[in-house]
N, C-alpha and C positions, 0 to 999 in steps of 0.2 A: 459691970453687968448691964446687957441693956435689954432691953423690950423682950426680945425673944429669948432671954435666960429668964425672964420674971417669969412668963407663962409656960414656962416649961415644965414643968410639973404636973399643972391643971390640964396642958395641951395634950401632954403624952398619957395621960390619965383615961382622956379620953379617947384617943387614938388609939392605944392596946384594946379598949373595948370594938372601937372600930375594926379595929385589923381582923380580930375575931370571929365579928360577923360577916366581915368579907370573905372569907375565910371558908365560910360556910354557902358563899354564892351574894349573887346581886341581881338588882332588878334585869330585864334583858332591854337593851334596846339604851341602858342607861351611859350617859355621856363617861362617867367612871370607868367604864372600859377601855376605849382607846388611852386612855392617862396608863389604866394596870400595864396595858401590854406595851407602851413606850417606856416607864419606867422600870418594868420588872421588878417592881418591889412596892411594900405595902406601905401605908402613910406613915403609921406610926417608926418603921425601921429607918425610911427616907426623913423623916423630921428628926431621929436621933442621930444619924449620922449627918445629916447640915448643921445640929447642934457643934459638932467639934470644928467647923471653920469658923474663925476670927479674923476681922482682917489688920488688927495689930501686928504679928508676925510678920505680916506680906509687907503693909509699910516700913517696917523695921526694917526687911530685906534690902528694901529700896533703897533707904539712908547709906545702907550697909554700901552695895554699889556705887550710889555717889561718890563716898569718902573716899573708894580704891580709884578713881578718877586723878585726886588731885596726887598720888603716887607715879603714874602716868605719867601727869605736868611736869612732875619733877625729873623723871630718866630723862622725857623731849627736853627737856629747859638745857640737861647736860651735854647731850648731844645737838644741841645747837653751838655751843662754844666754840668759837675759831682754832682750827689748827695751823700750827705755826712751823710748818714743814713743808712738802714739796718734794716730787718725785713719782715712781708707779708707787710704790708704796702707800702715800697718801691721797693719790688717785681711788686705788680702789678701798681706801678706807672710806673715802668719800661715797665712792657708788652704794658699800653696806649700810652706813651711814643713814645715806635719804632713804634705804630701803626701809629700814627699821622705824624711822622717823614716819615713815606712809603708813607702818603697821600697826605704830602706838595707836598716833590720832591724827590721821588724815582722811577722812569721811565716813561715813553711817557705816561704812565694813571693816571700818579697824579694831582697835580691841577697845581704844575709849568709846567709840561710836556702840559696841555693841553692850559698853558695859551701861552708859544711859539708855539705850535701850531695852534693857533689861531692866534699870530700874523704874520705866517708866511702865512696859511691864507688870511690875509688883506693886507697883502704885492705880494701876487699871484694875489688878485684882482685889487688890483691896477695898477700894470703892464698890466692886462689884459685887462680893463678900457683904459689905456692910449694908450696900441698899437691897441685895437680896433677904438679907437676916431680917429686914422692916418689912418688908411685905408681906414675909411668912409668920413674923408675932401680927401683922396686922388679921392676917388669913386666922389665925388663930384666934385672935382676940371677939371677929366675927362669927365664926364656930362654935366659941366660948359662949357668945350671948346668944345664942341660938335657942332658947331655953327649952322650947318643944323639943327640937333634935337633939338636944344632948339629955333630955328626962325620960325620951324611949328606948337612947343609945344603952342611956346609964341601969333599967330598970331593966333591961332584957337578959333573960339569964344567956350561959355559954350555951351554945347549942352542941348536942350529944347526936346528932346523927351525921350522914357523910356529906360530902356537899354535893350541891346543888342546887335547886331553884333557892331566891333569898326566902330567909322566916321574918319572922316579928324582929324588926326594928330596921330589915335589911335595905330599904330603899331612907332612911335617915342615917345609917352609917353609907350608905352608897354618897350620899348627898356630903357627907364632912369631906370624905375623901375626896371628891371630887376638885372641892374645895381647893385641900391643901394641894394636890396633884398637880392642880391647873398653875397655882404659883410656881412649883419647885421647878415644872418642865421649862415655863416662863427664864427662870432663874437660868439653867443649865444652856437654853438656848441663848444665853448671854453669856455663858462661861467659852463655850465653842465657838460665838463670833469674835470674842476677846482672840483665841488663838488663833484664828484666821486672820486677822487683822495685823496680829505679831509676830506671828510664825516666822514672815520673812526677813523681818529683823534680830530674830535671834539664833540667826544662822550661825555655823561658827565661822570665824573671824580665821579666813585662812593668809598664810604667809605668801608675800607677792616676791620673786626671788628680784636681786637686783639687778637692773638695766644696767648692763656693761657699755660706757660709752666708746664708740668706733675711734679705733687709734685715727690719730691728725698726722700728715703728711703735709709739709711743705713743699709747693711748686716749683718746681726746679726753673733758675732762670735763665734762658737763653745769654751767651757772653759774645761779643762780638768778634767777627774773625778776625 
């Protein structure tokens, strides 16, 4: 459990009352707006659902991919072994051969290449996971001691008419969310540079066919008259 599982209860407590009065309109002109309309979603639904990432899984993932690496090791290591033959036969066993040997693990587009890049990958998401989850209990924790804006949030009943302009409490639930919005966007535009950054290395890892080497002819040697 860390930071942002402790406050979650007291966080979402008051964020349902937030949502509510958003719900019901906001101040105009108030910075909460461009957050509502780039997120599409209200604090309290955007802070329940970043409750479910952890970034344990994703490191796990990681480990997971390393381990299939040293599997790899092992087919390259076999098909390195010397063949003890000769002929077309073992000619073009040989062209398959280094073909395969290019595809295992011969640079960042082979399949080991793409499987450390993958797990480097899940290890970027994970840190990214985890220093996001600290920002947002931090975002929270700040909101939490907020004690004016959370004793107008908290005492204001639901409002029963339709929306529009904000009522009593709506420029201090404007002001939480604001809040938390500003981190979460913060956060997401770190999830979307992470894929930009590895998109290209997690291409798939395609098959290079083998380089048939051109038959050898020996030079015919002139004989004397």
């Amino acid at each position: 459990m860390d930071a942002l599982d402790r406050l979650a209860e007291p966080g979402l407590d008051l964020l349902r009352r937030v949502d509510t009065l958003l719900a019901v309109g906001a101040p105009e002109g108030h910075r909460v707006w461009p957050l509502l309309r780039r997120m599409q979603v209200l604090p309290g639904e955007a802070v329940r659902n970043f409750l479910d990432l952890h970034p344990a899984p994703l490191a796990t993932a990681g480990h997971t991919a390393r381990r299939l690496v040293r599997g790899y090791d092992e087919a390259s290591a076999a098909l390195t072994d010397p063949v003890l033959w000769s002929g077309p036969a073992a000619s073009s066993y040989g062209q398959a051969r280094a073909a395969l040997l290019r595809h295992l693990d011969e640079g960042p587009e082979s399949l080991v290449g793409r499987l450390e890049s993958t797990a480097g990958y899940a290890d970027a998401l994970a840190d990214w996971v985890e220093g996001s989850r600290l920002a947002l209990a931090r975002a929270l924790a700040d909101v939490l001691r907020c004690a004016e804006a959370v004793s107008v949030v908290a005492a204001t009943s639901v409002p029963t008419r339709a929306p529009g302009a904000a009522g009593p409490g709506g420029t201090e639930a404007a002001e939480i969310a604001a809040r938390v919005l500003a981190v979460l966007c913060v956060a997401y535009d770190g999830a979307e540079t992470l894929l930009r950054q590895w998109a290209p290395s997690l291409a798939e890892s395609r098959w290079r066919e083998p380089v048939a080497e051109r038959p050898r002819y020996d030079t015919p040697t002139r004989v004397g008259w």
